[in-house]
N, C-alpha and C positions, 0 to 999 in steps of 0.2 A: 504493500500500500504506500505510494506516494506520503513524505513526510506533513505535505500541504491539507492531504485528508484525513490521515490519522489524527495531527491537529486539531483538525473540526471535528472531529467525530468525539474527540474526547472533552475538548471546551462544550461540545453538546451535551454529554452526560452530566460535565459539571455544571454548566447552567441552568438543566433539570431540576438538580438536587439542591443547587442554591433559592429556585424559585423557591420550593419549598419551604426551606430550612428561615425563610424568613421570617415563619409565619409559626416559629416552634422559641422564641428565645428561653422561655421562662422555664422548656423542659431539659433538666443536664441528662444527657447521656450516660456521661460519666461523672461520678461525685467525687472520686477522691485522687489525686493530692487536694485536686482542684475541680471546681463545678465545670464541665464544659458541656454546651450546646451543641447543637448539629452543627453550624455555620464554623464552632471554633474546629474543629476536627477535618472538616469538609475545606475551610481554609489551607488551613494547614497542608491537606493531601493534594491541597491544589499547587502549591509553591513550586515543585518541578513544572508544573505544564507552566505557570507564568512564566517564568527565570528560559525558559522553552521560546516562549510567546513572544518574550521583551525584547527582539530585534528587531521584529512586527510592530511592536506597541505606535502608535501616532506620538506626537509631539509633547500634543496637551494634555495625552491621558500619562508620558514620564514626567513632564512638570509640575501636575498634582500633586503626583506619588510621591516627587521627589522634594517639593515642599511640604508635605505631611510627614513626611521622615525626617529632613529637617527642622523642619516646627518643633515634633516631641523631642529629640537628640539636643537639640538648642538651652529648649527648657530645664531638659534634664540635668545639664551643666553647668546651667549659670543660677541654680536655685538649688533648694536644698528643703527638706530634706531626700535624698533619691528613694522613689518608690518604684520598686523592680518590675511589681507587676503590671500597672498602668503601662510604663515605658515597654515593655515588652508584647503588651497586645496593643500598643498604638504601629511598633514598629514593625512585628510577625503577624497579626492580624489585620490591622486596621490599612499595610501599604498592600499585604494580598491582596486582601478584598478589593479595594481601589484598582490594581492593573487585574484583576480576573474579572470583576464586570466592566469595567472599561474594554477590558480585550472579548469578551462576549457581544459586545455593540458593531464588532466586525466582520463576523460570521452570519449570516442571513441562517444558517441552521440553530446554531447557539442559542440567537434571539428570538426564536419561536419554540426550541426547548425552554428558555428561561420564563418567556410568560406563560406557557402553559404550564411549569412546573409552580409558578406564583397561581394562576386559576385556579388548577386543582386543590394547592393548599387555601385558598379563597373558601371555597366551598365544604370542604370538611370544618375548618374553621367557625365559620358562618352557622351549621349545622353546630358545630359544639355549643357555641354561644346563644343560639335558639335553644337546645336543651338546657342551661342552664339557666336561664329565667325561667325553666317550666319547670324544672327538677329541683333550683336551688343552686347557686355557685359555689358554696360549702362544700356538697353534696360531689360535683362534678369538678373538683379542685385539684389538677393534675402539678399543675406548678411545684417544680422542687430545685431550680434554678437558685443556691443562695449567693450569687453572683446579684442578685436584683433586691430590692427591698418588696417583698410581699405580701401588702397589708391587704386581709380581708375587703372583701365588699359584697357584704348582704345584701341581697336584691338584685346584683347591679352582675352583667356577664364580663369576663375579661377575655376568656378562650384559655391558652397557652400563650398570654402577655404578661406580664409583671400587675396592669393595672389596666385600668378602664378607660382612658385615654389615648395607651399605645394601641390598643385593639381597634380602637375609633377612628385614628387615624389611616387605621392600614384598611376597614372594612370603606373608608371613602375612597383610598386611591384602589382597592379593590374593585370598587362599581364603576369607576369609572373607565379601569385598562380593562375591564367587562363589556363596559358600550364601546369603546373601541374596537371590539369586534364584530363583524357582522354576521356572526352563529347567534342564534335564537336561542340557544343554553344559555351564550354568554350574557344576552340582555336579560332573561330572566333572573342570573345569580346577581348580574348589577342590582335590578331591583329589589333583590332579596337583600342582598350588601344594607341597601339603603334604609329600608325597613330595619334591619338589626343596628343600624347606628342610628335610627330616631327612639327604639327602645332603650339604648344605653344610657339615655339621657345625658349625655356629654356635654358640657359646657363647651368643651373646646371645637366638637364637630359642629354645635350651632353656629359657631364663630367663622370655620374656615370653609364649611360646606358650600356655601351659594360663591364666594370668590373664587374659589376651586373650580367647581361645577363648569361656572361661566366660564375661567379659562382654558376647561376643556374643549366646550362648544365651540371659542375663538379657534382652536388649534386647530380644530376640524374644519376650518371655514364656514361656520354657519354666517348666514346673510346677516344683514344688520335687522332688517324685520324681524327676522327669527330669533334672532339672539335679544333684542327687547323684547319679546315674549316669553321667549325663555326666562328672561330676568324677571320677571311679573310673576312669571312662575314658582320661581324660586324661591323668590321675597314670599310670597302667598303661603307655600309650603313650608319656611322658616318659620312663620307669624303659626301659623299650624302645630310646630313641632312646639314653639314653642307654649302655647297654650295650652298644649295637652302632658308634654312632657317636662319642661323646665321651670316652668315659672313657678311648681311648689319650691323648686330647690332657692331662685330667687327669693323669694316670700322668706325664706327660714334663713337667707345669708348666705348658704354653703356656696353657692356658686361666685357670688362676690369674695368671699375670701377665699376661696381657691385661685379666683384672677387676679387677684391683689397680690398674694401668695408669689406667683411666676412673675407678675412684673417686678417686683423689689426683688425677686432673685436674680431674673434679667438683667435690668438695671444696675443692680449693685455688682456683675460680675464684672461691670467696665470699671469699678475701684480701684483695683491694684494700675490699671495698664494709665490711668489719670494722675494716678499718687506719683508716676516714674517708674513705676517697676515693670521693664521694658519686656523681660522674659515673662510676667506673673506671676502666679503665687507658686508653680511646683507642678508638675504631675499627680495626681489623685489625690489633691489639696482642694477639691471642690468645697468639702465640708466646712471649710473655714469663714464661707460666704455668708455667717449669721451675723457679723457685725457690720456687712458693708447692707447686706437686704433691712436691716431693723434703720439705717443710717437713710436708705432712701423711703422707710415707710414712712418716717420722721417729717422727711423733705416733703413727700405728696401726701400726708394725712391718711394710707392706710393701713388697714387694719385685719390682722388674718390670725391674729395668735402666734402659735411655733413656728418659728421656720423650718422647712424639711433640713435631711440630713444632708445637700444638695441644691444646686441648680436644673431645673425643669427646663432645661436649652441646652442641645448636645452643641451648638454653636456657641451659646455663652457662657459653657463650661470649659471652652476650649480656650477662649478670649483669657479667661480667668486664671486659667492652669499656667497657660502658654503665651499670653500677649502679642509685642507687636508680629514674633513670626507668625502665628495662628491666625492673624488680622490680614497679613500680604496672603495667605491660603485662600481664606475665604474671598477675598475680593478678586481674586485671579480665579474662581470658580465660579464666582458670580458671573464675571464677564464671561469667561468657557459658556456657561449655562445660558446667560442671553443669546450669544452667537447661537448656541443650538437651537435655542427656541424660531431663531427668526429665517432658521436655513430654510431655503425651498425646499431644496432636496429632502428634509429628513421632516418635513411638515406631506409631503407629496406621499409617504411611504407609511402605510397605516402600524407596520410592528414598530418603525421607530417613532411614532406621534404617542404608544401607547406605552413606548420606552421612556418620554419626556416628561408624559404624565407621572410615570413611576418617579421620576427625576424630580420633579417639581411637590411632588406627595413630599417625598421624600426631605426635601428645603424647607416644608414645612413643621414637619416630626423634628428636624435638626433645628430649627429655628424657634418653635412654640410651644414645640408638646413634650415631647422626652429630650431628657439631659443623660440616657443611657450610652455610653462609650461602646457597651458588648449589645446593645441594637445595632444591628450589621445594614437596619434601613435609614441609620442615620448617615451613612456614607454613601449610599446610590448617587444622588446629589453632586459629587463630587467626579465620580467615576464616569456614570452612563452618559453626560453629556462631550465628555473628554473624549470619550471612546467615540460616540455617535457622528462625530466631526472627523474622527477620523477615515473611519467609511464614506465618507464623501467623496472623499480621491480615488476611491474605485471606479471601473468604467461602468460597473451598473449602476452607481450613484450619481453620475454625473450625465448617463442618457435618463435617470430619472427626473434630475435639476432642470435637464435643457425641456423634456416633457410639462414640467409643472410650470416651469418660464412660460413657456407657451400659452398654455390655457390662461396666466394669470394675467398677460399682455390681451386675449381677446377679452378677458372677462372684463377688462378695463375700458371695454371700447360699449361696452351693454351700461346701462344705469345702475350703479352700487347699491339702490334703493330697492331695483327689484330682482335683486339673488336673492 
């Protein structure tokens, strides 16, 4: 077998097993020395095929990785006290993960292994967390992950998440790389997706659902007509969700102090990098953020009780840890990620539009919802849009560019009011 298809054939099985395995954090595989998840093992068995890959890799999918390695290495040196294990799954897991779905963005076989293996775990997922409002989450509490902090929630479904937020986030960008399809399974588990996160009652899905949604519909070209309706829609169904499902949680506080909660932890992770301290506070020195969040609850008047043991921002926990390198990361991924977003090419191609989706969930979970480092969804973001740019320079991607050029120059010559 040529070495070009052995290659693919094996980045396909791992891209299978990682759809999946994203959607498992909170179960270890293995407990002892150490708790490890599907994705940390599965990583791990992956580093020959990258280190394989990496002469292949694009440009912007080694400049990520190679600022991500740098960022933690930086930190690690110029702060103190050193904590081996952070540094060790930033630099063995966290650059894997980064060049193996980056390098899966450029295999047209890989990236329909990967979403179908994210689908399938979609749907058993979905299914567990429907049981578990019917049965009890107690009841159906597989979680033994103590890599995560796992506080109960009576009433409330998580699946195989840590909590009831990370679930939320993944069951939205779930329904939407669902409607990305045009299998009638996949719209029906969308709408299933979506049904189980207006049950979760989520503060946070109320939050990013309709911004989300709609930037889905943008990606797909929907008309401007369409897309104001859509919007009408969404607002409608928001006003909806939240009447029926949120507004006791409002009425009693919890949802206000739970946003109060993430913003002063937010907020306050930019303390160290404002005080000078240009690396941050340390490698897995998250926990030390109670006196800079109590410092900004001070500043904006609110009010949430304890602080967690933590930042609820895998992006502001990194600001924190790691400063200004972690700050050049981020903003060099930002930009990567716009470019993707606005490529023709990779807008014209339905697995990578629902690879962007995965991308842009993903910016979101890093940015507002979980502060988990061993959430393997808090780096897609990072990876899938580095990767997806680089398949652009291939000649199938680039008679698909010149394709969607085309249609976009006639559709310009029709009135934009009535697409």
């Amino acid at each position: 077998m040529p070495p070009n298809a052995l290659q693919s054939r094996l980045l396909t099985i791992w891209a299978f097993g990682a759809g999946i395995g994203l959607w498992f954090p909170a179960l270890a595989i293995i407990q002892a020395p150490l708790p490890a998840q599907m994705l940390d093992l599965w990583v791990i068995l992956g580093w020959p095929l990258a280190l394989w890959l990496l002469p292949r890799c694009p440009p912007q999918l080694l400049i990520v990785a190679a600022l991500h390695m740098a960022s933690a290495l930086v930190s690690a040196a110029f702060t103190g006290p050193l904590s081996v294990l952070p540094l060790a799954h930033a630099v063995i897991s966290g650059t894997g993960a980064i060049l193996l779905f980056g390098a899966i963005c450029g295999h047209a076989d890989a990236r329909s292994g990967f979403l179908s293996g994210f689908l399938v775990a979609t749907a058993a997922m979905t299914i567990l967390a429907l049981a578990q409002f019917k049965l009890g989450a107690e009841t159906l509490d597989f979680r033994n992950n103590a890599t995560f902090r796992l506080p109960p929630h009576m009433g409330r479904a998580f699946a195989l998440f840590p909590e009831v937020s990370s679930l939320a986030i993944h069951l939205l960008v779930g329904a939407a790389v669902a409607f990305a399809s045009p299998r009638a399974w996949a719209w029906m588990l969308g709408f299933t997706c979506l049904a189980t996160l207006a049950l979760s009652r989520s503060t946070t899905a109320l939050l990013l659902a309709p911004p989300y949604l709609l930037a889905a519909a943008a990606l797909h070209g929907v008309g401007v007509r369409r897309l104001c309706a859509l919007s009408v829609l969404v607002a409608a169904l928001a006003l909806l969700f939240w009447l029926t499902f949120f507004q006791p949680r409002w009425e009693t506080g919890a949802a206000w102090r739970s946003a109060s909660m993430r913003l002063a932890t937010m907020l306050g992770a930019a303390g160290p990098l404002l005080s000078g301290d240009v690396f941050g506070n340390g490698l897995g020195q998250n926990h030390t953020i109670t006196p800079y969040a109590y410092e900004v609850a001070q500043r904006l008047g609110l009010r949430f009780g304890q602080v967690p043991a933590g930042i609820n921002a895998h992006i502001a926990t990194r600001l924190f840890e790691e400063g200004l390198p972690s700050l050049v990361l981020h903003i060099t991924g930002a930009l990567i990620f716009l470019k993707a977003w606005l490529h023709p090419a990779l807008r014209g191609d339905a697995t990578c539009r629902a690879l962007i989706l995965l991308a842009l969930g993903s910016l979101l979970s890093a940015g507002l919802v979980s502060g988990y480092r061993t959430l393997y969804t808090n780096w897609l973001w990072l990876a899938l849009p580095a990767g997806l740019l680089g398949s652009c320079y291939s000649p199938s991607a680039r008679k698909t560019a010149e394709t969607v050029l085309t249609r976009i120059k006639k559709s310009r010559e029709s009135d934009i009011w009535e697409r």
